[in-house]
TIVORO-741403 format. One record per residue: x, y, z of N, C-alpha, C in turn. Coordinates in steps of 0.02 Angstrom, whole numbers, plus 50000, padded with zeros to 5 digits. Example, Ala and Ser with C-alpha at 12.3 -4.5 7.8 and 13.67 -1.06 7.14 Angstrom:
2
506604971650390506154977550390506604983550390506424988850354506844994750357506455000250394
This chain:
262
541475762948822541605761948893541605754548909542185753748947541975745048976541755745449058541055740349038540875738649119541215732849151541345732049190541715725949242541145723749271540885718649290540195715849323540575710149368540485711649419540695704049476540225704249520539935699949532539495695749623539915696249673539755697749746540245696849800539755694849841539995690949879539665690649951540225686449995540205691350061541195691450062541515693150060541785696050005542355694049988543095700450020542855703150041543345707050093544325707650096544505697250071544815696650043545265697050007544765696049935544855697549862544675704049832544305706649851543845709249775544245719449770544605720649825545235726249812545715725049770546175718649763546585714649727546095716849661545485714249644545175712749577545105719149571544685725049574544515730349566545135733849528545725733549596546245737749565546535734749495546675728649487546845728349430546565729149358545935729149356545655734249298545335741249303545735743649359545335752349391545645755049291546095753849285546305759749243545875758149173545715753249143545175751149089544545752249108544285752249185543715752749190543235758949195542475759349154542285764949158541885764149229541705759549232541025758349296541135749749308540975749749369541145742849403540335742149420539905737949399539455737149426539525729349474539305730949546539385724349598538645723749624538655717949609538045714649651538075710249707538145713249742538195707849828537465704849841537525698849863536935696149907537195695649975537115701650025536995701250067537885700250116538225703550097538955702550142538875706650213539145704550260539305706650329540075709050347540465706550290541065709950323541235715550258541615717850254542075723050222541825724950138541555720550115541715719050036541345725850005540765729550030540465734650002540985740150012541115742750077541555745550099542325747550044542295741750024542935740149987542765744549910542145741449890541955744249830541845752449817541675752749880541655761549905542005765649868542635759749872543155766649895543465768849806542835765149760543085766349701542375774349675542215774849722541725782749712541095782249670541165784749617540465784749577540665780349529541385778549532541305773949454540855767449484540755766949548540565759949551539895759949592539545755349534538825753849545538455749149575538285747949651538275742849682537525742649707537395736849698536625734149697536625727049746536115725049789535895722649868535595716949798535685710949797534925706249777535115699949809534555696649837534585690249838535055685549810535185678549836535425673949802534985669549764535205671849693534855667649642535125661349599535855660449640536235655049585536705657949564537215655649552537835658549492537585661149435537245658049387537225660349340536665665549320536065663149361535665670949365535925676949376536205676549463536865681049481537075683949439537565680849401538025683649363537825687449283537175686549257536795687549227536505694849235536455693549287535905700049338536335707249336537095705149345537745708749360537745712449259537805709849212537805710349156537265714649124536585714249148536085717549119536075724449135536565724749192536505730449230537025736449205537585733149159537975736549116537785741449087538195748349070537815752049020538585752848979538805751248980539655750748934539365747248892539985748548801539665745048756540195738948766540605737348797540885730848810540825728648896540705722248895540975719748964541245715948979541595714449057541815710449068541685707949146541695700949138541305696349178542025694349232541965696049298542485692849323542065690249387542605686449427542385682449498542885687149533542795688149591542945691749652543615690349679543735683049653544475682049678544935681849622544615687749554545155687449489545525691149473546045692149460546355697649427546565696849356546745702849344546895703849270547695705849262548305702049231548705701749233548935708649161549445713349214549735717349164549705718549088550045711249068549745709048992549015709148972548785706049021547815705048979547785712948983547845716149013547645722749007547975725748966548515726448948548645729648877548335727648842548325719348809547685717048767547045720748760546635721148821546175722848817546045729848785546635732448810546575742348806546665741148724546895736248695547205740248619546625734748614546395732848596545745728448573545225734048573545055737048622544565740648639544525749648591545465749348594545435754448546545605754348465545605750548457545535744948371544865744348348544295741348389543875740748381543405740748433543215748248427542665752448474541905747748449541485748048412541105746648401540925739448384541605735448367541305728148320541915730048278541935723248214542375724348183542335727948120542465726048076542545729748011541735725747976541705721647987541205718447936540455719147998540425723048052539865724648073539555718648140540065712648154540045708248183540305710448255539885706248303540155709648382540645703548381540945707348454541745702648468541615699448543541765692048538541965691448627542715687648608542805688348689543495686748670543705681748725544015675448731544205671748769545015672748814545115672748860545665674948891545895664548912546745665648937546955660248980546965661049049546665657549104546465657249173547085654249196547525657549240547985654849299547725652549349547705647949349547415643649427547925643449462547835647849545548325645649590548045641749656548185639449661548185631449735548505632949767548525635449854548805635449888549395641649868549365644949823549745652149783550115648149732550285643449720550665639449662550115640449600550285640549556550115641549504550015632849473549445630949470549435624649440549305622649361550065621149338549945622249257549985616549234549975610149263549735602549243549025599549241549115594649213548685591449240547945593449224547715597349167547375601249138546925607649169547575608549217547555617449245547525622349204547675622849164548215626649115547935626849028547885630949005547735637048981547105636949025546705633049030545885635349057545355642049026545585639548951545115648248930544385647548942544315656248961543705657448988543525664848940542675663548928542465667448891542445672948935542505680348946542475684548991542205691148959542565693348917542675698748900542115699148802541695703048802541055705348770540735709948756540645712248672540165717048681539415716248703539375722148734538805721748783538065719348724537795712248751537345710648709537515703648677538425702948662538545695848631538395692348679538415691648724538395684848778538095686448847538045680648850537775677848932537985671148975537825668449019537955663749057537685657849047537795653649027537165647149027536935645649096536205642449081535955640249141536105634349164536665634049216536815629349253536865630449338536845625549366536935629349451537595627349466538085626549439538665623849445539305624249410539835626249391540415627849333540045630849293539585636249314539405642149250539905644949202539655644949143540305647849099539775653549033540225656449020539985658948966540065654248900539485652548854539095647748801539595651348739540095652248680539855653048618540165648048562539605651648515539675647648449540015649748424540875648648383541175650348383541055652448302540635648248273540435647948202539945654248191539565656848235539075660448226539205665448171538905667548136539185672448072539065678348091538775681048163538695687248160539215688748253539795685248256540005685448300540735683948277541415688648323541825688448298542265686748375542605678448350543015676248417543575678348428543995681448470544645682948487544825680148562545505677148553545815672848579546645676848599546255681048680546965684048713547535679948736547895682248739548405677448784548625679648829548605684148856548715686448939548355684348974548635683049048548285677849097547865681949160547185677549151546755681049194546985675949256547105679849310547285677949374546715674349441546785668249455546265666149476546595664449572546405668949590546745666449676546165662149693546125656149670545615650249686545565648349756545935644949789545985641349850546645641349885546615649149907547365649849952547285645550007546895643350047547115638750093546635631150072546805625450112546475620850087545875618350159545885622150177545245624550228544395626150163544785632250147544375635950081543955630750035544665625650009544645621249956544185614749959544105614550022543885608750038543075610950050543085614950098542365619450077542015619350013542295621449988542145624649918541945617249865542425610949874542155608449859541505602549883541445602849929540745600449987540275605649943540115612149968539695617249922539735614649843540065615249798539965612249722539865602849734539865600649755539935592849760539115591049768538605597249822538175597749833537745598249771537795604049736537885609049692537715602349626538105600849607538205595149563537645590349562537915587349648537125581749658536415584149638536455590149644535645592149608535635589349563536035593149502536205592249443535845584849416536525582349460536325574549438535605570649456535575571649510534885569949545534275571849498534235577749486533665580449447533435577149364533985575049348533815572649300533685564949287533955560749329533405554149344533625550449413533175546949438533425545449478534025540149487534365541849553534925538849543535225532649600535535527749559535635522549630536105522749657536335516649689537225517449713537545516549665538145517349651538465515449585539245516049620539525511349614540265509949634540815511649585540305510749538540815513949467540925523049495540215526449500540535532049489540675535549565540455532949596540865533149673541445532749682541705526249645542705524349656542955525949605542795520049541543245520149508543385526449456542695528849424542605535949373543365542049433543305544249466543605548149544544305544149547544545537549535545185536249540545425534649458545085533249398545375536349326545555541449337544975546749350545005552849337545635557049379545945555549422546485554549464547225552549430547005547549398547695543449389547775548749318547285548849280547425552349205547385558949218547375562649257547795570949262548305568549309548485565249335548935566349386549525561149376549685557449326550125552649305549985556149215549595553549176549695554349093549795560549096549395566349133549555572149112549935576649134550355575549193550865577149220550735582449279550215580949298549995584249378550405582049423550775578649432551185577349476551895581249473551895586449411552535590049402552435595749436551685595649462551605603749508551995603249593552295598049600552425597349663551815592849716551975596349775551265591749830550655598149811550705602249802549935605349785549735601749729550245599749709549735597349611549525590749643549855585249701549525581049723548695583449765548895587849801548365587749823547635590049798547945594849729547305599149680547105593649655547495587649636546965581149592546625575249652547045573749695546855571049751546105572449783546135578149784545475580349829544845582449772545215584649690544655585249645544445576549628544735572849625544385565049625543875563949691544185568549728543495565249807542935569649793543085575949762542435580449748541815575349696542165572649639541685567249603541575562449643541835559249699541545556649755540855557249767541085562649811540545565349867539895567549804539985570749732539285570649689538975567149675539125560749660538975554949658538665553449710539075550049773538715547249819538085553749849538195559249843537655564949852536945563649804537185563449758536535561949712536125554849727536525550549761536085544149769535885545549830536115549549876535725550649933535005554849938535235560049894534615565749846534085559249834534275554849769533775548449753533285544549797533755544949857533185541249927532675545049966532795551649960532285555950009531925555549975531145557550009530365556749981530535563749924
């Protein structure tokens, strides 16, 4: 059986889009909301008993998403975000993967498997500028993996060398409706920019620094968005690198502000 595990809070949205596109692979959807007010349970409802929905606190992304996983009883899972889908292809992948190798492989080794992430901006699909493949560990037998502890770009950790773990590398595209408006986008990055400054903050203290205030935020600018050809996405690909250089901004200057309070 495969479990599907996603966090919502929100998402009212998204998370019908996500559901439906792996209803037909899925045995049980387990959802963990912290606490939504509009639609998003409602939504999950309407998938009956396959779907297992649990109330907890906000503990972080990666606890979160952790929390969502333990709760699996499928011998594979898969880890999605609320605004993802699973594109036609990944799902055939998945279905004949799953029926190839039910248990692990031949030599007794579990499998995770890395998929390619479509990032869309504003609904454009941003494939410059190092948008594109974006693989993400997702998909696991229940037990290979988990989330690392970070409060920020949580990802799933593996060793690709590990001898008792077997890597597979899909190529159907997991669908990411990131930041349909740039209302969202800009949010979203204020919230991670925040998010970050911990990060940074916590681990020593920090001063002003003009380097990584300006200039680190206008490299980092010029080299996706000139060398690497972010500028072939049109004005969203300007504006996806434009405004991701102000997000290293605002962490930066966030963390030296973090540095001054008692």
């Amino acid at each position: 059986m495969l479990s599907v595990a996603i966090i919502t809070f929100n998402e009212e949205r998204n998370l019908l889009r996500t559901m439906k596109s792996v209803d037909g692979l899925a045995g049980e959807f387990i959802v963990v909301d912290s606490g939504s007010t509009d639609c998003t349970l409602s939504i999950a409802r309407q998938f009956g008993a396959k779907a297992r929905i649990f109330s907890e606190e906000w503990k972080g992304f990666t606890r979160q998403k952790n929390s969502s996983i333990e709760k699996c009883a499928g011998d594979w899972v898969l880890s999605l975000d609320a605004d993802e889908e699973l594109s036609p292809e990944l799902c055939e992948e998945i279905r004949i993967l799953l029926a190839e190798t039910p248990g692990g492989d031949n030599e007794g080794r579990k499998i995770v498997a890395s998929m390619p992430r479509k990032n869309l901006f504003l609904e454009r699909w941003i494939r410059h500028g190092g948008g594109w493949p974006d693989r993400k560990y997702r998909l696991f037998q229940r037990g290979a993996a988990s989330f690392g502890d970070r409060a920020v770009h949580e990802d799933i950790k593996v060793d690709e060398s590990a001898p008792a773990l077997r890597v597979v590398h899909l190529q159907g595209a997991l669908i990411h409706h990131a930041y349909p408006d740039l209302t969202g986008y800009i949010e979203h990055m204020n919230r991670y920019s925040t998010l970050g400054a911990q990060i940074v903050a916590g681990k020593r203290r920090r001063g002003f620094s003009a380097f990584n205030i300006v200039v680190q935020p206008a490299v980092r600018f010029f080299y996706n968005y000139f060398i690497r050809g972010g500028f072939l996405d049109g004005r969203e690909g300007l504006l996806f690198h434009l405004y991701h250089s102000v997000y290293m901004s605002w962490k930066y200057a966030k963390a030296w502000e973090m540095s001054r309070e008692p």
